[in-house]
N, C-alpha and C positions, 0 to 999 in steps of 0.2 A: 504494500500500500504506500503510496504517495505523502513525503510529507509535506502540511499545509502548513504558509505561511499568509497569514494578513498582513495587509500594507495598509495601515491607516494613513491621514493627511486629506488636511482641509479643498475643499474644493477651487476657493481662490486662494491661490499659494506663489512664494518666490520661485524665481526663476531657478533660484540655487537648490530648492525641494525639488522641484519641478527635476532639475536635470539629478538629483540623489535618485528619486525615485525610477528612473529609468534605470540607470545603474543597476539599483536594487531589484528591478525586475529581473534585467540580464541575468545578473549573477545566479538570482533566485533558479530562474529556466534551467541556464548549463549548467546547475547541480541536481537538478530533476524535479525540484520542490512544486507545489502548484499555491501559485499566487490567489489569496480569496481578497476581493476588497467592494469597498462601497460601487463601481461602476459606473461611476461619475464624472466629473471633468476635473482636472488641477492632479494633485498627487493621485487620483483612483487611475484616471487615466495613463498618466506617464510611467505608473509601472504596470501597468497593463498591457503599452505600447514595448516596452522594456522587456517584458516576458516575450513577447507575440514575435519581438523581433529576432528571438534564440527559439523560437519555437517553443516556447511554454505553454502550459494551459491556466488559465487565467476565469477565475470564476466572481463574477460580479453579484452582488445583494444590494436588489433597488427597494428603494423605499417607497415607491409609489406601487398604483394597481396596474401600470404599465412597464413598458422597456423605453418610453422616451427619455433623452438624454444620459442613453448607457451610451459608453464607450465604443465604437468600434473596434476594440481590438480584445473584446469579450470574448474568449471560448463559450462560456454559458453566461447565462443572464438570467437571474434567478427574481421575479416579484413578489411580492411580499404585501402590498400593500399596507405593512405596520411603518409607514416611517423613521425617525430616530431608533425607534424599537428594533431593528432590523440589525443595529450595532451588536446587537448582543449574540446574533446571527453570526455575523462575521467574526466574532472574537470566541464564542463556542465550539466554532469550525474550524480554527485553528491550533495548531498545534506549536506556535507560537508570535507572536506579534512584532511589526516591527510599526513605531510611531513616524513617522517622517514630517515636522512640521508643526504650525498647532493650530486647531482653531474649536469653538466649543464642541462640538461635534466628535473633533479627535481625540479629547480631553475624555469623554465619557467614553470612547473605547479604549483608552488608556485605563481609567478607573476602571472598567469592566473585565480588563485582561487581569489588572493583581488582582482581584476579587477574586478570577480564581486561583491564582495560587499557583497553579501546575505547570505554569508554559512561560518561557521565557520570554521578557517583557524589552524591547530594545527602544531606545528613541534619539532618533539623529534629526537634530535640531528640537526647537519648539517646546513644549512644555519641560518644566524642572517641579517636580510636587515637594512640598515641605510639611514635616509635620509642625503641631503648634510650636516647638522650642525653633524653626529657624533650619534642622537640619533635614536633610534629603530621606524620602520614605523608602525604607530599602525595598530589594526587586527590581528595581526601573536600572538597566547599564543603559550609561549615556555613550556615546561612542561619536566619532567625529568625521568617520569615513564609510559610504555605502560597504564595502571591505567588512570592516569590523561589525558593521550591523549584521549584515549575511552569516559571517560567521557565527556569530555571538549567537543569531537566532535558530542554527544549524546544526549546535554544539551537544541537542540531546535527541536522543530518539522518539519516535514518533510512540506516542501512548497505543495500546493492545485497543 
C-alpha cells in the first residue's frame, strides 16, 4: 500500500510556497508517496502540479457538492460537500502531513494532524504554534527546505 502524504497551504499563497510546494510534490511522486490535499488553487494546486509532473497520483478533497475549481492536475477528485469539514478528511487520510505556508484554513489542519498524534506533522514556512508560557508545542518539525520536509514526512512507515 501506498504511503499518503497531505500537503496542506492556503489557497492565496507566496510565490516562494507556491514554488516549495511543487518541489514537494516532485519529490513526494519519485519516492512513490501519493499526495492527498485540498484540490484547490495556490499550494493544493502546485503540488498537485509537482506530483502530476513525476507522474504521481494526487488525490484532491473539495469542499463543495461539486468538482468546480479542482485543480487540473487531480488524479481523483473527491466531493464532499462538508466544507472546512473536509480538512479533517484530508489529515485522516494521511499518513502524515506536510504544512506549506499559513492561512486559517491551514492552521486547522495543522491542529487537526497533532490531534492525532500518530503521523508526523512537518511545516515549511507559515504557522509557528506556542503554548501559553511562549514556547513551541512539540510535534510540529519546522524544516526550511522542500528536502527536509519530504524526508522528515517519509521517515516512518505507513500504519497497518
Amino acid at each position: 500500500m501506498a504511503y499518503q502524504v497531505a500537503v496542506c497551504g492556503p489557497q492565496h499563497c507566496t510565490e516562494q510556497d507556491r514554488a516549495n510546494a511543487v518541489r514537494i510534490g516532485q519529490l513526494l511522486a519519485e519516492r512513490g508517496a501519493v499526495v492527498i490535499c485540498g484540490g484547490g488553487a495556490g499550494v493544493m494546486a502546485a503540488a498537485a502540479a509537482g506530483a502530476r509532473s513525476r507522474d504521481g497520483l494526487v488525490v484532491g478533497v473539495r469542499p463543495a457538492g461539486n468538482r468546480d475549481g479542482a485543480s487540473p492536475d487531480l488524479s481523483v477528485t473527491l466531493v464532499t460537500n462538508m466544507g472546512e469539514a473536509r480538512n479533517a478528511i484530508i489529515v485522516w487520510s494521511a499518513d502524515a502531513v506536510i504544512v506549506v505556508g499559513g492561512s486559517w484554513g491551514t492552521l486547522s489542519e495543522l491542529a487537526l494532524a497533532r490531534r492525532r498524534g500518530e503521523v508526523p506533522v512537518v511545516c515549511l514556512g507559515g504557522w509557528r504554534v506556542l503554548d501559553q508560557r511562549g514556547d513551541p508545542v512539540p510535534g510540529i518539525d519546522h524544516v526550511d527546505t522542500p528536502d527536509a520536509a519530504v524526508d522528515l514526512a517519509l521517515r516512518h512507515p505507513a500504519p497497518p
